[in-house]
C-alpha positions in Angstrom: -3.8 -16.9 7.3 -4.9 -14.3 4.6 -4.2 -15.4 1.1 -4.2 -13.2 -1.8 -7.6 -14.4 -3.2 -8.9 -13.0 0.4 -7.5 -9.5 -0.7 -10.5 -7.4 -2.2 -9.6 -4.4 -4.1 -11.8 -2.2 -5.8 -10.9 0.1 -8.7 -13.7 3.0 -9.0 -10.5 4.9 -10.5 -10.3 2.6 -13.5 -13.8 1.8 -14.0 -14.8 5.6 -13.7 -12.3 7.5 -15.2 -11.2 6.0 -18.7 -8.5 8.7 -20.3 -6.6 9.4 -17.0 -4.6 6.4 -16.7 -2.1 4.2 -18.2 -2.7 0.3 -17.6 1.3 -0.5 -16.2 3.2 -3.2 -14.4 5.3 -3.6 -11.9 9.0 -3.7 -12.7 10.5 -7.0 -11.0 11.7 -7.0 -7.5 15.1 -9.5 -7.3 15.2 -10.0 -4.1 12.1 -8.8 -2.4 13.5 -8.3 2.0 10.6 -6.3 4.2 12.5 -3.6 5.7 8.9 -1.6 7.8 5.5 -2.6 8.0 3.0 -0.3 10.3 0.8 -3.2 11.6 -1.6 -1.1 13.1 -2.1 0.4 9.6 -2.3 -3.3 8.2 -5.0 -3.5 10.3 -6.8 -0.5 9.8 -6.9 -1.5 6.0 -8.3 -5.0 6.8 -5.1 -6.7 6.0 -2.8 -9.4 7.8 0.5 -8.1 8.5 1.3 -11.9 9.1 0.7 -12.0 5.4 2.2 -9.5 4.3 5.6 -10.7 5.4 5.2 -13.6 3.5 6.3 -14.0 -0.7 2.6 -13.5 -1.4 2.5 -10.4 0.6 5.5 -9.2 -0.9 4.1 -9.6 -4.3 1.6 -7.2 -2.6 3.3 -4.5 -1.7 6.3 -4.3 -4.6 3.3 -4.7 -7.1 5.2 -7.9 -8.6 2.4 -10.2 -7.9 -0.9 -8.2 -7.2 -4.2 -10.0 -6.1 -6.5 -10.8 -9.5 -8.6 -8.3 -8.2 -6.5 -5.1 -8.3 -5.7 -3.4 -11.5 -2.0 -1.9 -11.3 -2.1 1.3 -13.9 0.0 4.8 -13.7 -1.8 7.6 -13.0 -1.8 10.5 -15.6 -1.6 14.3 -14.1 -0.3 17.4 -15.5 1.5 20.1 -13.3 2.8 23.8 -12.5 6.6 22.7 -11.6 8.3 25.6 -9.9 5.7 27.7 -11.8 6.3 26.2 -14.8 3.5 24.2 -16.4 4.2 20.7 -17.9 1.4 19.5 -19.7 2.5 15.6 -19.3 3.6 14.1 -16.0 1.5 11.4 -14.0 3.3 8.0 -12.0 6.7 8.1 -13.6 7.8 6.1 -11.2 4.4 4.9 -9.0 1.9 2.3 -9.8 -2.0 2.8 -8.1 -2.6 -1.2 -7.2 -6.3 -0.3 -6.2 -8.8 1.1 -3.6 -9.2 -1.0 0.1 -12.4 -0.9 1.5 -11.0 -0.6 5.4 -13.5 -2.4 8.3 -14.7 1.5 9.0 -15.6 2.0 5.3 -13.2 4.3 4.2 -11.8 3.9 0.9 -8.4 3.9 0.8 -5.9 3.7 -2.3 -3.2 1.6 -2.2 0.2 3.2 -4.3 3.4 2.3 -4.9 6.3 4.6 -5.2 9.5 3.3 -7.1 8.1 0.4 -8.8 9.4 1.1 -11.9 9.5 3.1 -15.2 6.4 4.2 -16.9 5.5 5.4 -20.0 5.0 8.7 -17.4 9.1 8.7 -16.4 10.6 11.1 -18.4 13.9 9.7 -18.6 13.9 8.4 -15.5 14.2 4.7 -14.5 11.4 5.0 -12.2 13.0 3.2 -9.1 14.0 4.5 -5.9 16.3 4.5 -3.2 15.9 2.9 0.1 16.6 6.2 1.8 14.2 8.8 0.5 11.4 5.6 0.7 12.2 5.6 4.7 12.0 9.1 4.9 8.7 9.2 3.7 8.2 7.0 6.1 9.5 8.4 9.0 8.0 12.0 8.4 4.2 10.5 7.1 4.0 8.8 10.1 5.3 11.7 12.2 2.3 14.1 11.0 0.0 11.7 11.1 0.8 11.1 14.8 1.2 15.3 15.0 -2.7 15.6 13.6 -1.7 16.3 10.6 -3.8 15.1 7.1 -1.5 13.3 5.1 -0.6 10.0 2.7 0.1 7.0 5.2 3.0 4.6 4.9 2.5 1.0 5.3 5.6 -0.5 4.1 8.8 -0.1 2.4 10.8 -3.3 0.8 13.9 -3.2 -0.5 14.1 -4.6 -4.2 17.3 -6.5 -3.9 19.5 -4.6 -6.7 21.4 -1.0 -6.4 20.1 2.0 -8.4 22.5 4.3 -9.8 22.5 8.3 -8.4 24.7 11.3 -8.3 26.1 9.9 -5.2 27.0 6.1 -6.4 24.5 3.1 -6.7 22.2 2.9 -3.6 19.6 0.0 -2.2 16.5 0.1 -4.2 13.1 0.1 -2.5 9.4 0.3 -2.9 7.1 2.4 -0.4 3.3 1.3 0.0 1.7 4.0 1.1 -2.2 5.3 1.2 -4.3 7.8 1.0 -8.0 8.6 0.7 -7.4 9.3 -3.3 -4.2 10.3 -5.0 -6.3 13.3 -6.8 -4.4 16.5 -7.4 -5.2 19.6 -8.9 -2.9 18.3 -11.4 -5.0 15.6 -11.8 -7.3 18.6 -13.1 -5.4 20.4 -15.2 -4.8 17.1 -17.0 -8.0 16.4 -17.7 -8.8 20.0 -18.7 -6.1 19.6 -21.2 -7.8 17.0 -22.9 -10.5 19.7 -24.1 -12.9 17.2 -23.5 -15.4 18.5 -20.8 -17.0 14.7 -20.4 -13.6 13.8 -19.3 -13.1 16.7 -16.6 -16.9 16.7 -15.7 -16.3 12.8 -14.8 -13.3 13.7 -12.9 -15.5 16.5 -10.8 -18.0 14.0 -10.4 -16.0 11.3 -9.2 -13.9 13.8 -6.7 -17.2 14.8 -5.2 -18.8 11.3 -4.7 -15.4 10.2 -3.4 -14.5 13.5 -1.0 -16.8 15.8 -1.0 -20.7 14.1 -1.5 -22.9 16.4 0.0 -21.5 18.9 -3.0 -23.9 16.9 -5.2 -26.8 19.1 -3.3 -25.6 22.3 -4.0 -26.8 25.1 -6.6 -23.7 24.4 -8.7 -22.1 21.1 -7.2 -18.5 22.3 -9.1 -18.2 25.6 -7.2 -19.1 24.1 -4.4 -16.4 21.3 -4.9 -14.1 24.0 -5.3 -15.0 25.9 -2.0 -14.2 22.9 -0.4 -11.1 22.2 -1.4 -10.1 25.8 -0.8 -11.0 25.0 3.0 -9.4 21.8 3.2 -6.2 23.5 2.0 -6.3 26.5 4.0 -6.7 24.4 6.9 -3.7 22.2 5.8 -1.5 24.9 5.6 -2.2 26.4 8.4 -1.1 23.2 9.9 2.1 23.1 8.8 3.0 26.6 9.7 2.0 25.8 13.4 4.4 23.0 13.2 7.2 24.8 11.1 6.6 22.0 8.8 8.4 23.0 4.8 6.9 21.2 2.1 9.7 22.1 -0.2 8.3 21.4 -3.6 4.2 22.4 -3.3 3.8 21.9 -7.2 0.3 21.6 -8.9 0.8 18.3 -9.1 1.4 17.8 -5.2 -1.4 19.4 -4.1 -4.5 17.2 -3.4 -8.1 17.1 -3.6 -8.8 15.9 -0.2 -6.5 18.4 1.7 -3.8 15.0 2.6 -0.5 16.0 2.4 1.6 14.4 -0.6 5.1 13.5 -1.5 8.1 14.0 1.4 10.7 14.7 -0.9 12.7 17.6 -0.2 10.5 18.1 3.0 12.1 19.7 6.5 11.0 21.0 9.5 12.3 24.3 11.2 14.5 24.1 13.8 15.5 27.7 14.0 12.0 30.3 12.9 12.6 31.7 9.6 9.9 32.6 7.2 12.9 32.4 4.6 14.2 29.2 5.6 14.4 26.9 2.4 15.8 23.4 2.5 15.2 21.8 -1.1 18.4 21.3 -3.1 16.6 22.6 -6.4 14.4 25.8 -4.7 17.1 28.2 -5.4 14.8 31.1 -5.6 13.5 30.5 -2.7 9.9 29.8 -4.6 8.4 27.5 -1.8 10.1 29.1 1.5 8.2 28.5 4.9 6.4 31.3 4.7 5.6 31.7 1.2 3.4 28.3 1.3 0.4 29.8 2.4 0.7 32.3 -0.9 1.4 29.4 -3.0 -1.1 27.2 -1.9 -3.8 30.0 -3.1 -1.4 30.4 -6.4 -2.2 26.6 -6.6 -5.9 27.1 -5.9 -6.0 29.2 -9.0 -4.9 26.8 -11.1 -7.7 24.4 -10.2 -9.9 27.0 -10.5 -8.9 27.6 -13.9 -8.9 23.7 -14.9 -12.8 24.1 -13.0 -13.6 26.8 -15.6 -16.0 24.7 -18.0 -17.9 23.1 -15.6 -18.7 26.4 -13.5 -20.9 28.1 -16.3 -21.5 28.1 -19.6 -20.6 31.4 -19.3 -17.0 31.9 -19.1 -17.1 35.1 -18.0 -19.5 34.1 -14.9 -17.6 31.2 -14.4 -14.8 33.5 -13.6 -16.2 36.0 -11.4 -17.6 33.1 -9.2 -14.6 31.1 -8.8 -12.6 33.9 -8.2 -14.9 35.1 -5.3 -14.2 31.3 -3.8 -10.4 31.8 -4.1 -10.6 35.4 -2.8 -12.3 33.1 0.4 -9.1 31.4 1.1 -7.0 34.2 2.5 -9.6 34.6 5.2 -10.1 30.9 5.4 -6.1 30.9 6.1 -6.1 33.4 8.9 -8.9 32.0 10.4 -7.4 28.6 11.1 -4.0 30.2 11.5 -5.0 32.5 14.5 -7.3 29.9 15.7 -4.5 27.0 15.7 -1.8 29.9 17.6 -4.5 30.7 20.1 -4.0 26.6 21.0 -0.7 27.1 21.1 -0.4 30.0 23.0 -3.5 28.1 25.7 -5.4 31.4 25.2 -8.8 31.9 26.2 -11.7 32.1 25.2 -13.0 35.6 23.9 -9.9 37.3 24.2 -8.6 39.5 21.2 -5.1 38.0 20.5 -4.7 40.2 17.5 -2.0 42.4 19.0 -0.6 39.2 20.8 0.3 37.2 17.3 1.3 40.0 15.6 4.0 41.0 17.9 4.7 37.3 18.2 5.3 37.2 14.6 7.7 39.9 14.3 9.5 38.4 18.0 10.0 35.0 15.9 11.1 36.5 12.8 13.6 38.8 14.5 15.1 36.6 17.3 14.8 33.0 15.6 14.7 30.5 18.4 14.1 26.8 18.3 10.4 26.8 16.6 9.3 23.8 18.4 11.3 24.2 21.6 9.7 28.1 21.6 6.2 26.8 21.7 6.7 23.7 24.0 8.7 26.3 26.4 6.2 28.7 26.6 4.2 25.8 29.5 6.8 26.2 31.7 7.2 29.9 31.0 2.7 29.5 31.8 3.7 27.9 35.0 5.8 30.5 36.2 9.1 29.1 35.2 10.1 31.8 32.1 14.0 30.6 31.9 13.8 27.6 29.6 11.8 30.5 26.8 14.5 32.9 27.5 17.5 30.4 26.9 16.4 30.0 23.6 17.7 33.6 22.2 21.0 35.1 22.4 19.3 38.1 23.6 16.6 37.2 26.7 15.2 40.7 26.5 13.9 40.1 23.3 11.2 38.3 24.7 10.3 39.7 27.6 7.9 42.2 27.1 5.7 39.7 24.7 6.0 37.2 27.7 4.9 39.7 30.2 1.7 40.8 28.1 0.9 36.9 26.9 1.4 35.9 30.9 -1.1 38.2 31.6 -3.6 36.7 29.7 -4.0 33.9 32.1 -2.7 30.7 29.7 -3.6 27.6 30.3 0.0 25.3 30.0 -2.4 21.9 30.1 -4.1 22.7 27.0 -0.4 24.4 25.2 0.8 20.3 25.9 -1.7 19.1 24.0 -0.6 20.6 21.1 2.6 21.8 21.0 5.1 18.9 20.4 8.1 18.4 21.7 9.1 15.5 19.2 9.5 15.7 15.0 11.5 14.2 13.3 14.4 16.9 13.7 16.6 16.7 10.2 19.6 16.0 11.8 18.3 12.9 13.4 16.4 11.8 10.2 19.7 11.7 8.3 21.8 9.7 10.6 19.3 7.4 11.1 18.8 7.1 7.5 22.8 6.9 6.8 22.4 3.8 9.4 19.7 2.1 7.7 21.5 2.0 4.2 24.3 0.5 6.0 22.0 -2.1 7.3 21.4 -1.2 10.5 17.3 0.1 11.1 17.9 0.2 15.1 17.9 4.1 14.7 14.9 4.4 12.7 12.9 2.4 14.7 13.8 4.4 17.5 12.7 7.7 15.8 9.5 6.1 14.7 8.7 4.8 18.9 9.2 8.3 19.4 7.5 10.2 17.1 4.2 8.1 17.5 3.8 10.0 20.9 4.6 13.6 19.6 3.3 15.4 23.0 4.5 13.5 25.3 7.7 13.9 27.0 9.6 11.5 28.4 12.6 11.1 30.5 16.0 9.4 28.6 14.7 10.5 25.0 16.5 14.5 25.2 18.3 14.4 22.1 15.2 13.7 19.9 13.9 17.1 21.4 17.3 18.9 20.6 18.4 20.9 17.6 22.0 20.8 15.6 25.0 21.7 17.7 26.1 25.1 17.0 28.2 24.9 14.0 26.4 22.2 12.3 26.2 22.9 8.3 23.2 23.6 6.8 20.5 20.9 6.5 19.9 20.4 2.6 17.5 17.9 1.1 17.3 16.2 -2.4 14.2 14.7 -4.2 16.0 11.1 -4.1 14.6 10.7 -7.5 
């Protein structure tokens, strides 16, 4: 069996970047109880899961005990919150334990969320409860198995001891989750903050040799480093709009380097369409709607452009006019992936001009508001002749039938509309009772969600009600950070 001298971290991080981190242990874990643990993952990462579950492995993943050779420290960002810029954030309540060089040679940081308060907390106490940790479980998983580039959860372990929230005292738990870097653009405007351009121009040079090498060969490696990250994020978003996927709080300082999506707090998913559908607890304006997230992602993109600034030309003004070119990129970047991911969904063909198709489609969603994912994963049967199951999904059928008529005609192909229309997510109402169940100790309902959602496209006979909305009358789905 492993033991935790056979655990190798590296810490390029640490060793690299001096200024942007805080050296930080673990708080203590009571009574340490393994509550999920993706083996597969384990694997993946070169790690036993036999191990795992034992007290050395525990020491592992709550951070309590790490291996000599990882370095726990807190993480040191800045951040536009809401629009609002806070020069001081970083891991106020997440510890980076160190980078795992996977059998496949990826690089892969190892973080844990709610092990404590850091000097980063802000008057928090930096722990966290069992529920929001298995939601970010639950939905990480989900988009990973939906295609999705995101963070990765390998376990969470309940601490043993009750934090206190506006609801009462809850479990406490740790997540362990990875990711190819925890990098943000508010990792950025940290470091631009600093004034010190070695500082930022170590940070671009570390984000390129870890992300984005081949930059190193360009004409200006920064720009370049930029224009990638504008592409990674376009794609990203475009993503999540295919899947009516809501971020709910798309800060600075959740927007990453490598295009992964970060942090499942107040995150949803659509049941019925609505560009205006907002589910986070503390968005009252509305700021980070469905279908405002394409907008603010390039909003975002302007901040890094701005923390970029030094490096792109001595020049200011130059350095403007070129980054700004590179942002002005993203908006096509967007549509490009956008119309390119709807003509999957719709099992288009080749060479056909779907312009007037996804525009009408657009305005069809917006106005008649059916089941996002059931619309989509309809519209094969509606492709094999079968148009009722589409039409049962708005009050008024004759909404749809001209658009069906003209997308018929376009000779679809239902095989290819399987592949990537799902007909599984983790639909909020299910997430929340199985989450209710597991904070009163029972994880059978979680596990079922996760069996489910690790086949996303593939439907299956005796699992209906993880395909179905809310029951008519059903209140409002709402979510909280669980902070």
């Amino acid at each position: 069996m492993t033991a935790a001298a056979d655990v190798a971290f590296e810490n390029t991080f640490v060793r690299d970047l001096e200024g942007l981190y805080l050296p930080w242990d673990a708080a203590p874990a009571p009574e340490p109880r393994l509550v999920l643990l993706d083996e597969a993952l384990a694997v993946d990462l070169g790690l036993d899961p036999a191990w795992l579950r034992t007290a050395e492995g525990l020491g592992l993943l709550t951070g309590t005990a790490p291996p000599e050779s990882a370095t726990t420290v807190a993480q040191a960002y800045a951040g536009h919150q809401f629009g609002g810029y806070s020069p001081r954030l970083g891991d106020g309540r997440a510890l980076l334990v160190g980078e795992l060089v996977a059998p496949d040679g990826q690089r892969r940081d190892l973080h844990l969320k709610g092990s404590g308060r850091t000097p980063f907390a802000r008057g928090g106490d930096g722990k966290a409860p069992l529920a929001p940790m298995l939601r970010e479980y639950l939905v990480s998983e989900a988009m990973h198995a939906l295609g999705v580039p995101t963070t990765r959860s390998l376990a969470v372990v309940a601490t043993g001891e009750f934090v206190m929230r506006e609801r009462g005292p809850e479990p406490g738990a740790i997540l362990a989750r990875t990711a190819s870097s925890h990098l943000r653009v508010g990792t950025f405007q940290f470091a631009a903050a600093t004034g010190d351009r070695d500082v930022l121009r170590r940070l671009a040079d570390y984000a390129i040799a870890r992300h984005h090498p081949s930059c190193a060969d360009a004409d200006n490696p920064y720009l370049e480093l930029f224009r990638r990250v504008v592409d990674a994020q376009a794609a990203l978003i475009a993503r999540w709009m295919h899947l009516g996927f809501v971020h709910g709080v798309m800060n600075t300082d959740n927007m990453t380097i490598s295009g992964e999506t970060i942090d499942y707090g107040p995150c949803a998913f659509l049941d019925a369409h609505d560009p205006a559908a907002v589910y986070s607890s503390i968005d009252s304006g509305g700021r980070y709607a469905y279908g405002n997230q394409p907008g603010i992602a390039q909003w975002n993109l302007a901040r890094f452009a701005e923390a970029l600034v030094p490096l792109l030309d001595d020049d200011q003004d130059v350095a403007v006019r070129e980054a700004t070119g590179v942002l002005e990129g993203f908006a096509d970047a967007y549509l490009a992936a956008r119309d390119a991911g709807y003509r999957r969904k719709l099992g288009l063909p080749d060479g056909l001009d779907a312009a007037p198709l996804l525009t009408d489609l657009a305005a069809l969603l917006a106005e008649a508001k059916p089941d996002h994912t059931l619309f989509f994963r309809r519209l094969s049967d509606a492709a094999r002749g079968d148009a009722g199951p589409v039409r049962d999904l708005v009050d008024d059928p004759s909404v749809v039938d001209g658009w069906l008529e003209s997308w018929r005609a376009a000779g679809p192909d239902p095989e290819v509309m399987d592949r990537v229309n799902p007909i599984y997510i983790p639909r909020n109402h299910l997430v929340e009772e199985a989450l209710t169940a597991a904070v009163a100790g029972d994880l059978e309902p979680v596990q079922w969600m996760l069996q489910v959602l690790a086949r996303p496209f593939d439907e299956r006979e005796g699992y209906e009600r993880f395909a179905q909305p809310p029951g008519p009358g059903t209140a409002p789905f709402v979510t909280f950070c669980g902070t």
